[in-house]
Structures are given as C-alpha cells and as structure tokens.
C-alpha distance (Angstrom), angle and dihedral (degrees) to the residues before:
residue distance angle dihedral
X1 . . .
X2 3.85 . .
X3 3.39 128.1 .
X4 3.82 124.4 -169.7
X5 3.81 116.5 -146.4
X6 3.52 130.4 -167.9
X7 4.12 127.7 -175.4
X8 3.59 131.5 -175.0
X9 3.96 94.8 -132.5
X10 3.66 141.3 28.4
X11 3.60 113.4 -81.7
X12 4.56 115.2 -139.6
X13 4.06 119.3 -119.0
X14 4.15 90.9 -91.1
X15 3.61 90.0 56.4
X16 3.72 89.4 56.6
X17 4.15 94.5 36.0
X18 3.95 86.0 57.4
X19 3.90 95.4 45.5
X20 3.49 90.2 50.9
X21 3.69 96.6 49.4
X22 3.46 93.9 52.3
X23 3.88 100.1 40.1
X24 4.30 86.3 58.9
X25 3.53 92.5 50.0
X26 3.85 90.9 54.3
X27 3.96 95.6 36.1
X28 3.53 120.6 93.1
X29 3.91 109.5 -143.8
X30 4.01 113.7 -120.4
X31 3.67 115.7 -77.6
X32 3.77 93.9 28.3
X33 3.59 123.5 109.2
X34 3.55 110.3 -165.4
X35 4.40 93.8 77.4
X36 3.42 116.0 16.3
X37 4.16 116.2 -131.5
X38 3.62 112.8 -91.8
X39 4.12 118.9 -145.6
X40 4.13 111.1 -155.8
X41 3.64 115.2 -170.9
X42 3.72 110.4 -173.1
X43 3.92 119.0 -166.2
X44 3.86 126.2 170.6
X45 3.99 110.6 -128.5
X46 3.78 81.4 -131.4
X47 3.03 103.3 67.9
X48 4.15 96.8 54.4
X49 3.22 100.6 44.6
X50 2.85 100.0 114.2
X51 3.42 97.3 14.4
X52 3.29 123.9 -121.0
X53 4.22 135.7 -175.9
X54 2.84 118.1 -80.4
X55 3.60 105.9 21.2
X56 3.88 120.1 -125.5
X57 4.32 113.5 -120.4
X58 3.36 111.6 -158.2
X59 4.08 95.8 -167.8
X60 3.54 134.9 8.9
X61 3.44 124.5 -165.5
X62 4.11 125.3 176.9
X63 4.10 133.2 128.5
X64 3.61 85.1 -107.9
X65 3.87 78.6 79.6
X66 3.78 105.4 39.5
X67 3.68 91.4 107.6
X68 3.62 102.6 58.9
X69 3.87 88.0 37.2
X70 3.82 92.9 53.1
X71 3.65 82.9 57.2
X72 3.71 88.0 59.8
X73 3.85 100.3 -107.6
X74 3.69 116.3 145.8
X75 4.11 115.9 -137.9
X76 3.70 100.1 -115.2
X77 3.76 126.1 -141.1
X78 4.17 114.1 -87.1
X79 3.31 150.3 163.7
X80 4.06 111.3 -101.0
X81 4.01 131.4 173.4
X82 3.51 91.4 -156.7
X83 3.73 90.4 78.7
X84 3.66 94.9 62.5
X85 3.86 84.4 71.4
X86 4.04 90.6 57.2
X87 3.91 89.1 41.2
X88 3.75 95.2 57.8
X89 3.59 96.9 38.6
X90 3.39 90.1 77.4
C-alpha cells in the first residue's frame, strides 16, 4: 500500500521517530502475508510550490528500509526525481 502525504510545515526528528515506530509495527515485511508493506512518502507543500526539480522528500518510509531503520536511523529529508512521477500523476 502507498500512501502519499503532504504537510504544510516541517515536521522535528520525534515526529518522524514516532511515525516510524508505528508504521513498522503495522507493515508487513515483503514476502509475508499476514500485513501487507506500507510505502509513506512524506513531502512538505512548501517545498513544491512552486515546484521545483527535483522535488524535496521530507520522509520516506518503505520495507526496503527496515534494516537501516531497525538500527534506529531516521530517513532524512532529500532531494529525489522519483517524486516527479507521483507529482504528475495527479
């Protein structure tokens, strides 16, 4: 499942700690089949209006990154192409 969220203000590091302890209790790792994996995508409205290349992510969550975030690392806010794709299909 992925959900596409969009704030109207930066959010602080606890904010994101919580999110992401939450969101791995509810996703299901790949292959599993009793939760399905979730895929959060977190952009501040700020930062794409006006829109700009590439556009700015301020969180990313996805199993792909369960290993690093079982670890207790944070995704940190970045640049990506890849969300051009979600912001034009709109």
């Amino acid at each position: 499942m992925e959900l596409l969220i969009i704030t109207n203000g930066e959010m602080q590091d606890c904010i994101w700690k919580e999110l992401t302890k939450r969101l791995m209790a509810v996703s299901g790792n790949v292959g599993y089949t009793d939760k399905r994996p979730l895929e959060v995508t977190v952009i501040n409205q700020n930062d794409i209006i006006p829109w700009q290349f590439p556009p700015k992510c301020e969180y990313m969550y996805g199993e792909w990154l369960r290993e690093e975030m079982d670890e207790g690392e944070i995704p940190k806010t970045c640049c990506d192409p890849d969300l051009a794709i979600i912001r034009c299909s709109d």
